[in-house]
N, C-alpha and C positions, 0 to 999 in steps of 0.2 A: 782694437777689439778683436777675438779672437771666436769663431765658430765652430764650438763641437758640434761633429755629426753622427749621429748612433742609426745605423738600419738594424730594428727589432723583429724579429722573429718570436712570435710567441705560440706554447704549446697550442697546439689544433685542439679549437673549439673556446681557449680560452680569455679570449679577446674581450666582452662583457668583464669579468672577473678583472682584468690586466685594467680597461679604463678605468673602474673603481678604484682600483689601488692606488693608480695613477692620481687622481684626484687629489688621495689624500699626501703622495709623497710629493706632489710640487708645491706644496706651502715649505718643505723641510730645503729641496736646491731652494725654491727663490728665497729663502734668510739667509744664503752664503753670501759670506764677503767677496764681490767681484763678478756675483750674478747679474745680468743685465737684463736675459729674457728668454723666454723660451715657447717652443711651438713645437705639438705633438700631432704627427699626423698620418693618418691611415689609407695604409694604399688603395686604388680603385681596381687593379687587378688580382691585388692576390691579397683573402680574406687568412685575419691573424698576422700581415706585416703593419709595421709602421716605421715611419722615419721620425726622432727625434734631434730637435737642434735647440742648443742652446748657447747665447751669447752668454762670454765673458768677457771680462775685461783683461785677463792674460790667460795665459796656459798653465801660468802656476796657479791664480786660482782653481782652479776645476781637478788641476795633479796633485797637488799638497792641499789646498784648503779646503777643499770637500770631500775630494777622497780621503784623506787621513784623517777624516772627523769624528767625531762619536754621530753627528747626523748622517753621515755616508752609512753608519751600519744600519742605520734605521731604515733607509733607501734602497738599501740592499735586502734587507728581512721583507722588508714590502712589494718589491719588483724582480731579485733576480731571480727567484724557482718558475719566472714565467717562459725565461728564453730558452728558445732550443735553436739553434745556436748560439751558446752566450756571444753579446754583440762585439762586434769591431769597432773602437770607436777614433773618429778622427778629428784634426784640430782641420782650420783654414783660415786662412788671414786675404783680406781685400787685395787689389791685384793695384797699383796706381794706375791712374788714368784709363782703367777701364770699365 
């Protein structure tokens, strides 16, 4: 299993707006093939951040099978004119034995 991690920055003030969107673009990731789960969460210090993570099942799901999708552009028309700055995103894989 593999963990994207996205810290979001979204334009000031519009965080209302961003979780609505958001609403409606996690039904489009969780039908990818190789979604596992995901958890969107907003920071307690700084208002307009959030952290999103989302399991898959490899890294090529989330590189080739979402992103190259006709659903990635839907997810894109609905969430990225919120970032400022567009996010960094990373992968992480479990560590053994710890």
């Amino acid at each position: 299993m593999i963990l994207e991690v996205a810290i979001l920055n979204i334009k000031k003030g519009l965080s209302e707006d961003y979780e609505k969107a958001f609403q409606e673009a996690k039904s489009i990731i969780s039908s990818m093939k190789g979604y596992i789960s995901h958890e969107l969460k907003k920071c307690v210090e700084q208002e307009d951040k959030y952290i999103l993570l989302v399991n898959w099942e490899t890294v090529e799901d989330h590189e080739i099978g979402f992103r190259k999708s006709k659903e990635y552009q839907e997810w894109k028309t609905l969430l990225h004119d919120f970032y400022e700055p567009f996010p960094i995103v990373e992968h992480y894989t479990i560590v053994d034995g710890c």
